[in-house]
C-alpha positions as CSV (number, residue, x, y, z in Angstrom):
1,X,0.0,0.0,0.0
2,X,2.7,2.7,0.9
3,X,4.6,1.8,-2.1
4,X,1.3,2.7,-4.1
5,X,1.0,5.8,-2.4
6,X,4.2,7.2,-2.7
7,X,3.7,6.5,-7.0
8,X,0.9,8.1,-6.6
9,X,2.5,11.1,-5.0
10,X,5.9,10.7,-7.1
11,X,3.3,11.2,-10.0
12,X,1.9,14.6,-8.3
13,X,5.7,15.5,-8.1
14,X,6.7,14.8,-4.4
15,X,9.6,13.1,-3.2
16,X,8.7,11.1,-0.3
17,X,10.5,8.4,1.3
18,X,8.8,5.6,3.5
19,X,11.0,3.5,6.0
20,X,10.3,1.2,9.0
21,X,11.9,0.7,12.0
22,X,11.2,-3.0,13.0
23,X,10.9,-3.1,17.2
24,X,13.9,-4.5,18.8
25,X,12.1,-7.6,20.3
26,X,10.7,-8.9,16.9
27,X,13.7,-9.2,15.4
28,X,13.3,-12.8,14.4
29,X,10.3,-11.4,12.3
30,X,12.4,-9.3,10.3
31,X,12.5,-11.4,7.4
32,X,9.1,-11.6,6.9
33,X,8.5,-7.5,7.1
34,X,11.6,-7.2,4.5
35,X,9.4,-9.7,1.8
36,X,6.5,-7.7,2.2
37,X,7.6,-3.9,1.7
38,X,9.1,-1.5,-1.1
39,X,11.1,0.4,1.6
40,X,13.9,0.2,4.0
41,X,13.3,-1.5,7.1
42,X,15.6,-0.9,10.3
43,X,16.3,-3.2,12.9
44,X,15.8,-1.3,16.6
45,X,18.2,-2.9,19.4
46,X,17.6,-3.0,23.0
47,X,20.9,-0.6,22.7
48,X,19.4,1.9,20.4
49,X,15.6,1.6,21.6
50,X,14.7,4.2,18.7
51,X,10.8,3.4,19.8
52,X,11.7,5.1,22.9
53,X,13.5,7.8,21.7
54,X,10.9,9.1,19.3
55,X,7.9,7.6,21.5
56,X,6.3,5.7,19.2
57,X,4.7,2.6,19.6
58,X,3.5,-0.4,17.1
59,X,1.9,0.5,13.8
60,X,2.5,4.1,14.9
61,X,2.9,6.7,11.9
62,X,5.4,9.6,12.2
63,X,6.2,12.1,9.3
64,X,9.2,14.2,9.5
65,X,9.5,17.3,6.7
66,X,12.6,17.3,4.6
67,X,14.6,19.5,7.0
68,X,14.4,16.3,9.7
69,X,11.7,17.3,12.1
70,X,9.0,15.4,13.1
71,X,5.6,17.0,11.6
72,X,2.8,15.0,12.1
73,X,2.5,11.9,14.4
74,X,-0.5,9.6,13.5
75,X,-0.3,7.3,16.4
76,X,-2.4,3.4,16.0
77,X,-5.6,3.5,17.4
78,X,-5.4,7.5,17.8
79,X,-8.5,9.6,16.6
80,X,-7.3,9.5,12.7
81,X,-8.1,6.1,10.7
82,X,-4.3,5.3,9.8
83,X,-5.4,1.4,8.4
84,X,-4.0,1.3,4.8
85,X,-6.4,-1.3,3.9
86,X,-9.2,0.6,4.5
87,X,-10.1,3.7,2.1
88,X,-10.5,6.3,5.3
89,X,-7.2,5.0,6.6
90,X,-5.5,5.5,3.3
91,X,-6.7,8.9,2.4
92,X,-6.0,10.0,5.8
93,X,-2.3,8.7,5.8
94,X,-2.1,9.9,2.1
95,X,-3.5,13.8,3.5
96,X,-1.3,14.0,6.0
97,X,1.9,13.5,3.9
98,X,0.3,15.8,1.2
99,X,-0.1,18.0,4.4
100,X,3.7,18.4,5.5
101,X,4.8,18.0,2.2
102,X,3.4,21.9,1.4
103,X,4.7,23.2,4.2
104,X,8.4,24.3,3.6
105,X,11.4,24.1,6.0
């Protein structure tokens, strides 16, 4: 789905990058998120604990603007629909990047 999207805003003319940072305790599941997505995927570490740092949880959404800084959170479960399966969760997701994406740095 995120690979759709970002075509789909490649075609409108913005350069977006997706990633994913894969929780340091599901690391033996890493093989299976890297089959199923278009984008980098990063392995957190108990060392690291990037969920901490940027205190996000599972199937949390965070969009950072091209000069780094975080812009929008869309956290699982929060008042936004953030499911990419479903057509509200898409075009919400898909908003919000259109959303940082005008605003400049």
């Amino acid at each position: 789905m995120l690979e759709q999207m970002r075509l789909e805003l490649q075609k409108a003319g913005y350069d977006v990058n997706f990633l994913s940072v894969n929780k340091a305790d599901a690391a033996a599941n890493q093989q299976a998120l890297i089959d199923r997505c278009a984008f980098p995927l990063f392995q957190d570490t108990t060392e690291v604990n990037a969920w901490a740092l940027i205190g996000a949880k599972k199937d949390d959404m965070l969009i950072y603007g091209a000069d780094g800084k975080l812009l929008d959170y869309l956290p699982n479960g929060g008042d936004r629909i953030t499911n990419l399966s479903m057509h509200e969760g898409y075009d919400t997701v898909k908003a919000a990047i259109l959303a940082v994406a005008a605003k400049k740095p």
